[in-house]
C-alpha positions, 0 to 999 in steps of 0.5 A: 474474614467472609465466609466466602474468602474462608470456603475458597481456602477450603479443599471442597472449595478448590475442586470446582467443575470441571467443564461440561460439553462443549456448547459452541453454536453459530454465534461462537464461529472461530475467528482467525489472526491474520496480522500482527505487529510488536514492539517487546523488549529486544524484539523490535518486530514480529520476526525479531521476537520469533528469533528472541523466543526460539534462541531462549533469549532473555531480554532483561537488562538495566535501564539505559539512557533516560532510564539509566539508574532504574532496576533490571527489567525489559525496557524499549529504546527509543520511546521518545522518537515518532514519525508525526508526519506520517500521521499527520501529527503537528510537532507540538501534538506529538510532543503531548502524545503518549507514546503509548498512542504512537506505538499504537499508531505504527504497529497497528500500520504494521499489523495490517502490512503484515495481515497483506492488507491496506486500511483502507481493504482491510474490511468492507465493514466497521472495524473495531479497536481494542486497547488492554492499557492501564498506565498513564505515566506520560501524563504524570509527567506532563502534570509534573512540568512547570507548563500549563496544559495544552490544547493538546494535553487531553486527546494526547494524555487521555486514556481513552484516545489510545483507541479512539486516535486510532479509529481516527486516524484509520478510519475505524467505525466499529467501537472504538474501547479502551479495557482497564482490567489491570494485568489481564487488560490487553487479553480481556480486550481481545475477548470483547473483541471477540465478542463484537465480531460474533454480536456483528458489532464489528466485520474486523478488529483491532486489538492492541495492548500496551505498557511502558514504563517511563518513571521510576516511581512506577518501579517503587509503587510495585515494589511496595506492593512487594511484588518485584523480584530482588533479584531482577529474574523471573522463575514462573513455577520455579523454586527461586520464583521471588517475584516479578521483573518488570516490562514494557512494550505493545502489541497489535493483532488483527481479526477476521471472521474466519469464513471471512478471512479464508473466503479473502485467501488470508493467512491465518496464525491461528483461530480463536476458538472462545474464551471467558472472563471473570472476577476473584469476587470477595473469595479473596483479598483483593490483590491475592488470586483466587484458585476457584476463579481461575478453574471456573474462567478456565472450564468456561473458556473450553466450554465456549470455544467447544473443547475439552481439556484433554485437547488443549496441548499447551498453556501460556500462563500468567506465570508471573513468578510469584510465591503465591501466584504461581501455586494457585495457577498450577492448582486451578490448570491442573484441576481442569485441564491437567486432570486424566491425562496420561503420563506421556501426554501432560499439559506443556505450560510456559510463560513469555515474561521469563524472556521480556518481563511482566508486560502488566497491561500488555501482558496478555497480548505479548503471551497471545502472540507467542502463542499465536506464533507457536501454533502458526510454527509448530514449535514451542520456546522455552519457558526460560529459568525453570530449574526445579519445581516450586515446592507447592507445585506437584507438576506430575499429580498435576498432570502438566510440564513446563516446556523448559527447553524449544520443541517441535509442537508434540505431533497428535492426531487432532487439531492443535490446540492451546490456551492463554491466561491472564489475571488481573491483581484486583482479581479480573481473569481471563482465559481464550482458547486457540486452535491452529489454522485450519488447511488452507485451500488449495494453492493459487494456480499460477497464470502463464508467467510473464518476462518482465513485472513492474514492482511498485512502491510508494512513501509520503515523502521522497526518503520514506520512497527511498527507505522502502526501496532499500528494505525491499532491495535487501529482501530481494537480495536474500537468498533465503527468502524465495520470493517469486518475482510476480507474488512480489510484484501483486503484493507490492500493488495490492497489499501496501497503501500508494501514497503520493511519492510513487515508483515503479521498477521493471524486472525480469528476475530478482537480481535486476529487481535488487539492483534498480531498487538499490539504484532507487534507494540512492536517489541516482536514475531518473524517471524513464531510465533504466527501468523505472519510473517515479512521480507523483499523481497528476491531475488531469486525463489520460489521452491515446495517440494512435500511430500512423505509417513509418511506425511499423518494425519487424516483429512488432506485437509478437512478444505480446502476443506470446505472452498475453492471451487478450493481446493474442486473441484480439490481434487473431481476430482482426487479422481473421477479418483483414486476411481475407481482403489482403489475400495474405498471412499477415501474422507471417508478413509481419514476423517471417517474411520482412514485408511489414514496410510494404505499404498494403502489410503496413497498414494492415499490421498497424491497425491489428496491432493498435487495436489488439494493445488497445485491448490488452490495456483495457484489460488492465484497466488503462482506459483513454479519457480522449483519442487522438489518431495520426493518420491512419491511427484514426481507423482504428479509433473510428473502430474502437468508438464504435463509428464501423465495425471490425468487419468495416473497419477492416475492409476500410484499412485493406483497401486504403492500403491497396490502393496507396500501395498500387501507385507509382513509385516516386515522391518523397518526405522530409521532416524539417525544423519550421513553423507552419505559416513559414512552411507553407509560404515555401511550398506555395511558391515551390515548383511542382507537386509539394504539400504539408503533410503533417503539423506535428508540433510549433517548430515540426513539419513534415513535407510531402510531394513529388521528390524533386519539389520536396527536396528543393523545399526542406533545401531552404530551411536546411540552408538556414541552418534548420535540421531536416530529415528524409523519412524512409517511405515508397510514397509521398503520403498526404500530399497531392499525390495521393488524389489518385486513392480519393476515388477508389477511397469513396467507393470503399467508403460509401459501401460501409455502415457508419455509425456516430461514435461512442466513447471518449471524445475524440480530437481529429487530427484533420482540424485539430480539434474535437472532432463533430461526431456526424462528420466522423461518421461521413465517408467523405471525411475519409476521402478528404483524410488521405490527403489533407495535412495530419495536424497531430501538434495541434490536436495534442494542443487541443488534447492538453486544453481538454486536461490531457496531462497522460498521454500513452501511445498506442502503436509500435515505437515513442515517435508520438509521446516525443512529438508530444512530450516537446508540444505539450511537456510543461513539467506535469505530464506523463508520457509512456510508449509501451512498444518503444523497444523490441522488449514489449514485455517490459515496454508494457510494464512500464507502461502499467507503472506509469499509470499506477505512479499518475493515478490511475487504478490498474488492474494488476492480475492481467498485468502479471500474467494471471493470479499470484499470492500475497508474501511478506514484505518489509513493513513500513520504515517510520522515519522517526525523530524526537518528540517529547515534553521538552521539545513542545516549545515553540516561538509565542505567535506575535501580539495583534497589531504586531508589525509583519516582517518583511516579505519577498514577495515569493508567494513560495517562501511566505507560504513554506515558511509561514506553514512550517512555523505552524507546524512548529517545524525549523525553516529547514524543515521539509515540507511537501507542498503537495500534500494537503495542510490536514494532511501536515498535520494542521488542525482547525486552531493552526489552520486559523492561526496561519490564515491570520499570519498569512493576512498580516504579513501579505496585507491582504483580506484573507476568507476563513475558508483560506486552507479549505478553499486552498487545501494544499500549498501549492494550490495555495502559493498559485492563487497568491501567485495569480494576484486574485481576490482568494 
């Protein structure tokens, strides 16, 4: 034996240093946890394994199932079964993947979900992975198959790829590391985490340990080794300690710079202080712990993390319940930690794996969680199966006490501190230093609440949409979650990825919250029905309609001006500058005195209502890309571009609206059912005064002119059996009877400083087309307004030319979107009137829904009232089926030259058919042709090999940039459809 394994067994040897002052600087700034994920046994989530420790639950058991016949442990179900289409993972991948790298892929979803984040927000710097693993059973299994290996055996069995396919796949451009230190490797990669954060390596990380156990021939290496517990229990510092039982499972946490992380509002578990590595050296044989190792990991971790051992209060160990472990790690904590303490104050330890097992490589990570957990709680689980002392551990000498039963964390006038051990058998040991989250600042103060919210939530396919609908309706529903409904609402919108299949469900309390989720969840509303709405993002602009006269009702704008300061301080602007002009409180003529349908309180309340909406969903972020104005919406479209000022503005519209409102009565409108050429035949050969009025779609008119001529007019369409409708108006707007307001008009007109427009293009609705900017800017084309025919059908045309697909009505009422909707409605456009009922609240977060559900970005802290907090959500529903060795066969592609089989013609069928079978999917498959083919999980070599198909089936000359070119199948089933050269 070397003299130094012969000096580590001597006494003087064993009373190593204890630490000295605390050397913490600058470069060892806390770190804080702000988002877990797990998968241990009978723990299926951060809350299950909660549950699990404070119940004292043991979750060893036999194997089952495919792990049926093999000796007690803590074992996973389910581990065959992933969500490839998630991420985007081919069938025959992930039947090659270790289902390590696929329970890394969905906690670390969960991890960042539960750190109230998205990937893409997590950090605006790199982002580091780090992976403790340390078995490779899946590939012995691949290498044990009768197949060859695949294109997929390397990135899929590799070790390596358990980091690196999560970078990948996430984004990740920090490094990217997996650590192999035996059972210490998931804590000593939390450490080199660490360390990167500190080195500015890395503005966040990742840490993940795993470790399952698919063989049973790893169960005989360990028994060989004569470390596994006949009786299948673990005894950590017990005197029936015989062993260890095995385990299985994963863990994902996610870290932040401290500063970072409160200066971002996160909720933190708890910090990390600093920690230590090292190695047993030749102190001993090479499988035997070192007691000299461990007090020197242990003094080093206090030392950098700047505290000393009489305020560390608790210690998770490695506690693995051997003979000879558990002795040696009582020694070593005792001599540095234990030592001085008073009486009533030990060191409190316990170890995890006497409720799941020895995690082996995730060892360290499932002890760090719990503990993490215990800080974040202030309660300690039971250390379970601890009876009597092992014989070799003098507990009280030792300063320290296993924390045999649950307990609240002992109360002390300092921070709480803890520790977490982990060795590795070839004698790698780490330790890290925890400190509880430090006191938040203050609590968000909450703006001024708003009646209705708009809850949304998306999945990449309809079910997944539907699974998240059901988890939050039940969250909803539980009356021991209190969750405000706008927290709710901001975490749903900022904290949760958007994916392609969107929702949005309006509420004003959680009960109707609970029951439109339900109502989601079973497929039964459609979109714009109690409540909700739901789509995928379009492609295309986002047009304003502004309302004309006949849209106004009594109260209109009042609920938004109760309840949305930017509505409430616009609208008392313009009405500051219209007032004066009317002579009249229009506020009280709108919402007192019922004088909103006289024409000179009409006009007036209309333009000071558009514009204050207007406002409001600037505020939101809801910013036109086209203007279109019927009739007198036009005005204020001139004012919101820039052509007059509000002052002008508002003289131009009180005095239109007197001098229309100053005609005699008389005269009359009527919608009816014709196109324009025919309308226009029967009022050019109609007695007396008639005109058209408005264009509003192909087969909707609106006459207009002296009563009994209008009449007689929409008479000889109604006897064609055509529908026709009188509107409710005192005078027959532009028709001739007008002319008499033209000149008053121009003198008004004339008065005014008119400036070109600036902003998004408009669309007149006097040509019906884009409108030339100088002529916007000439009186004489508001003279000319008053009376020429509103053509707002072929204005939306002209609109829906440009690439309008969202059309979004500004002004009291859904008339506009209607026309619009029968114009311009093809499948793919969006329509959303925000004032279409008196409950403009819940109008207008419908409205904010509807832009978030066709893509456009919302600024949701204006939407909700003011600030709110981020809460807890159901995290992600994988929607799981089976991948494993077995299922990778898929049909051999067929020989060059082979003949094609027969085709349709349906550019539809070949093209779902054809990428179905790429993906190794069956035909009944469902495949979401929206999506793009990297996306479905097509790699480089499939994307080819469907190219290939496609060409010999089709006969057709296909480029190898087919799926580059066409990135999705429906753009790709279209050109085949359009029969041009691709």
């Amino acid at each position: 034996m070397s003299p130094a394994r012969d000096t580590d067994r001597s006494p003087k040897a064993a009373r190593s240093p204890r630490p000295g002052p605390p050397t913490a600087g600058a470069d060892d700034a806390p770190v804080a946890v702000v988002g877990m994920a797990c998968r241990f046994p009978g723990a299926d989530g951060l809350a299950a394994f909660w549950r699990l420790l404070l119940a004292g639950e043991e979750a060893i058991a036999s194997g089952t199932g495919s792990r049926a016949g093999r000796r007690p442990g803590g074992y996973l179900p389910d581990v065959d079964l992933f969500d490839a289409g998630f991420f985007g993972v081919p069938a025959p991948e992930a039947a090659a993947l270790d289902p390590q790298q696929r329970l890394l892929l969905e906690l670390t979803w969960h991890a960042v979900e539960d750190a109230r984040t998205t990937p893409r927000d997590l950090s605006p710097g790199p982002v580091g992975v780090f992976v403790g693993a340390g078995s490779d059973e899946y590939a012995f299994l691949s290498r044990a198959g009768a197949g060859l290996p695949s294109t997929y055996t390397m990135t899929g069995t590799g070790r390596t790829f358990l980091a690196n396919r999560l970078s990948h796949f996430y984004g990740f451009t920090g490094p990217s590391l997996v650590v192999d230190t035996g059972q210490s490797s998931s804590l000593a990669a939390l450490h080199q985490a660490v360390l990167a954060l500190r080195r500015g390596e890395c503005a966040a990380a990742v840490v993940g340990g795993v470790q399952l156990n698919l063989t049973p021939e790893g169960d005989e290496v360990v028994e060989a080794l004569g470390a596994l517990s006949p009786r299948g229990r673990c005894h950590t510092f017990d005197a029936r300690a015989d062993g260890i039982v095995r385990g299985e499972g994963a863990g994902v946490v996610v870290l932040k710079p401290l500063d970072r992380a409160l200066a971002d509002g996160d909720r933190v578990y708890c910090t990390l202080l600093g920690g230590a590595m090292n190695s047993d050296g030749a102190r001993t044989a090479l499988t035997a712990p070192s007691e000299a190792a461990q007090r020197e990991v242990l003094a080093a971790a206090c030392r950098q993390a700047g505290v000393t051992p009489a305020e560390v209060g608790y210690v998770e160990l490695h506690g693995t319940g051997t003979a000879l472990g558990d002795p040696v790690e009582a020694a070593a904590l005792g001599g540095v930690l234990g030592h001085g303490r008073p009486d009533d104050r030990p060191l409190l330890v316990g170890s995890v794996k006497t409720n799941i097992g020895h995690l082996e490589a995730a060892a360290g990570i499932a002890g760090f969680i719990k503990t993490a957990l215990a800080l974040f709680h202030r309660q300690l689980p039971a250390s379970l199966n601890f009876r009597t002392a092992n014989p070799a551990i003098d507990l009280r000498a030792l300063g320290m006490r296993v924390c045999a039963r649950s307990r609240d964390w002992p109360a002390q006038d300092m921070p709480r501190i803890a520790g977490v051990s982990s060795f590795g058998l070839g004698g790698t040991n780490c330790h890290v230093v925890l400190g509880e989250s430090p006191v938040p600042p203050g609590p968000v103060e909450p703006g001024a609440p708003v009646s209705a919210v708009p809850v949304v939530l998306s999945g990449p396919t309809p079910e997944a949409l539907r699974s998240r609908a059901r988890d939050l309706a039940d969250a909803v529903g539980d009356p021991s979650r209190p969750l405000a409904l706008t927290d709710l609402a901001w975490t749903a919108a900022t904290a949760r990825t958007a994916f392609a299949h969107r929702a949005g469900v309006i509420a004003s309390d959680r009960n109707e919250l609970a029951q439109r989720l339900r109502a989601l969840a079973d497929g039964s509303p459609d979109d714009g029905e109690r409540g909700l709405v739901q789509g995928t993002p379009g492609e295309g602009r986002t047009a304003f309609l502004f309302a004309g006269q006949g849209a106004q009702r009594l109260g209109m704008g009042q609920g938004l001006h109760k309840e949305f300061p930017v509505f409430a301080q616009a609208f008392d602007e313009v009405c500051a500058r219209l007032e004066p002009v009317l002579g009249a409180d229009l506020a009280d003529a709108m919402w007192q005195r019922q004088e909103v349908d006289r024409t000179e309180h009409a006009q007036p309340a209309l333009f000071a209502v558009e514009v204050a909406l207007y406002r409001l969903l600037e505020s939101f972020g809801i910013v036109p890309d086209l203007l279109v104005g019927h009739s007198l919406g036009e005005i204020a479209v001139a004012h919101l571009t820039g052509a007059l000022s509000l002052e002008d503005a508002a003289t131009l519209v009180a005095h239109r609206a007197r001098l229309i409102g100053e005609l005699p009565p008389g005269g009359a409108m009527v919608a009816v059912q014709a196109e324009e050429d025919e309308a226009r035949q029967v009022v050019d050969r109609a007695p007396g005064l008639v005109g058209i009025a408005a264009v509003n779609g192909p087969r909707s008119i609106v006459l207009s002119g002296e009563e009994g001529a209008t009449l007689k007019a929409a008479a000889h369409f109604e006897d064609r059996g055509r529908r026709t409708r009188r509107l409710r108006v005192s005078v027959a707007g532009h028709s001739p009877l007008m002319a008499p307001v033209q000149e008053g008009l121009r003198s008004v007109a004339e008065g005014l400083t008119w400036n070109l427009p600036d902003g998004p293009p408009i669309v007149s609705t006097v040509t019906g087309e884009l409108v030339e900017p100088h002529r916007f800017a000439d009186p004489g084309y508001w003279v000319h307004h008053v009376c020429a025919p509103v053509r707002f059908g072929p204005a939306l045309t002209t609109a829906h030319g440009l690439g309008a697909r969202f059309f979004l009505e500004i002004g009291p009422g859904r008339a506009l979107t209607t026309l619009a909707a029968e114009t311009v409605g093809h499948g793919t456009e969006r329509f959303s009137a925000p004032m279409a009922t008196r409950d403009e609240a819940a109008g207008l977060a419908e409205t904010a829904a509807s832009a978030h559900v066709f893509g456009l970005p919302v600024r949701w802290e204006p939407v909700l009232g003011g600030p709110a907090r981020r809460v807890d959500l159901p995290l992600y529903p994988f929607q799981r089926r089976r991948h494993w060795l077995d299922t990778a066969d898929q049909p051999a592609p067929p020989p060059a030259g082979a003949a094609a089989p027969p085709w349709s013609g349906d550019p539809f069928d070949l093209v779902v058919t054809c990428t179905l079978k790429a993906l190794g999917l069956g035909p009944d498959a469902d495949l979401d042709v929206g999506r793009s083919f990297s996306e479905l999980g097509l790699d480089s070599r499939m994307a080819v090999a469907l190219r290939t198909t496609l060409a010999r089936i089709t006969g057709r000359s296909l480029p190898t940039t087919l799926l580059f070119d066409q990135p999705t199948p429906a753009s790709l089933i279209e050109a085949f459809r359009a029969d041009t050269p691709l």
